[in-house]
C-alpha positions as CSV (number, residue, x, y, z in Angstrom):
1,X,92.9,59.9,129.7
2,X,94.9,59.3,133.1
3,X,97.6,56.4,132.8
4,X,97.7,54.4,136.1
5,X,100.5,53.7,137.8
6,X,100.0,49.7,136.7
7,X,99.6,51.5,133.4
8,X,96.2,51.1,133.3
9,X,94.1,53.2,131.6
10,X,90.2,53.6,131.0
11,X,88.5,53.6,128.1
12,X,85.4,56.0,128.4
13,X,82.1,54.6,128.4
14,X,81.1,56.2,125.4
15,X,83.5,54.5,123.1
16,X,83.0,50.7,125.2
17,X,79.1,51.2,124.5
18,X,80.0,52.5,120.8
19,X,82.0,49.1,120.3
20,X,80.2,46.5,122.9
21,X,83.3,46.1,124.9
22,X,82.7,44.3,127.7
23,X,84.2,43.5,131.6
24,X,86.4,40.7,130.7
25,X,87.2,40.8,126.9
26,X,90.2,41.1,125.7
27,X,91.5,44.2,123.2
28,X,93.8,43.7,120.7
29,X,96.2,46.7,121.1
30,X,99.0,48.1,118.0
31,X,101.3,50.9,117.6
32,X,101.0,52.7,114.6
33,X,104.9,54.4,114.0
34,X,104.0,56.7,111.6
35,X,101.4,58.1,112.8
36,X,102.9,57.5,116.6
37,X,99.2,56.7,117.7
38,X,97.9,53.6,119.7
39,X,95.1,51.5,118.1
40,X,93.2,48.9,119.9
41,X,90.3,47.0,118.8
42,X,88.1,44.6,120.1
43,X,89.3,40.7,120.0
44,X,86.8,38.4,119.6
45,X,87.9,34.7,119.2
46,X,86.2,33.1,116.4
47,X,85.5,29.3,117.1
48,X,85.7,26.8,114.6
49,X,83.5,24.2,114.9
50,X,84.1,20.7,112.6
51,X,81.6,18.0,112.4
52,X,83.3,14.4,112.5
53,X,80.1,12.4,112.7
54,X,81.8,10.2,115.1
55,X,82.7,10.8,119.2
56,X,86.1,11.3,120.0
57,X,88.3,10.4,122.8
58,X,91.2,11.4,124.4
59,X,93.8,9.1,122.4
60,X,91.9,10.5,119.5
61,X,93.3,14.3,120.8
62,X,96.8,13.1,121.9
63,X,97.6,11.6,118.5
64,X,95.9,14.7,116.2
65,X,98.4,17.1,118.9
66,X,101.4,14.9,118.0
67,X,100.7,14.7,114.6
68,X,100.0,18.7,114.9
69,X,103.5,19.2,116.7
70,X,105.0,16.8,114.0
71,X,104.0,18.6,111.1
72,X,105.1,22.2,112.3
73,X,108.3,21.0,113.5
74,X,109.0,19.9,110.1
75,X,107.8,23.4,109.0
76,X,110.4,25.0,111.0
C-alpha cells in the first residue's frame, strides 16, 4: 500500500467488499502503540429514534439545546 502525497491511501477492494465499506463512509482510524500498527474500522452512526407522541417545534429544540448546554456546563 502506496501513501499519497495528500496521505491518502487505498484500501484494497478485497478487504472494502469483506467489510461493506462504501464511497462515502466514514472509518474510524486508531493507533495501536504497542503493537505500532494502525487499526481502522468501519463507523456507522447509530440513530436513536425517541417517540414523544406529540409534534415538536422549533422553540421545543431551542429550549431542550439550552437546557442540554445548561446541564454539561454544570458538568464541567
Amino acid at each position: 500500500m502506496k501513501v499519497t502525497r495528500n496521505f491518502q491511501v487505498t484500501i484494497p477492494s478485497e478487504i472494502r467488499n469483506k467489510l461493506n465499506i462504501k464511497e462515502g463512509e466514514f472509518l474510524d482510524v486508531s493507533l495501536d502503540e504497542k503493537e505500532e500498527v494502525i487499526i481502522a474500522r468501519p463507523y456507522r452512526r447509530r440513530w436513536t429514534t425517541v417517540k414523544l407522541n406529540r409534534r415538536i417545534d422549533q422553540e421545543d429544540i431551542d429550549r431542550a439545546t439550552k437546557e442540554a448546554i445548561d446541564y454539561v456546563s454544570l458538568l464541567c
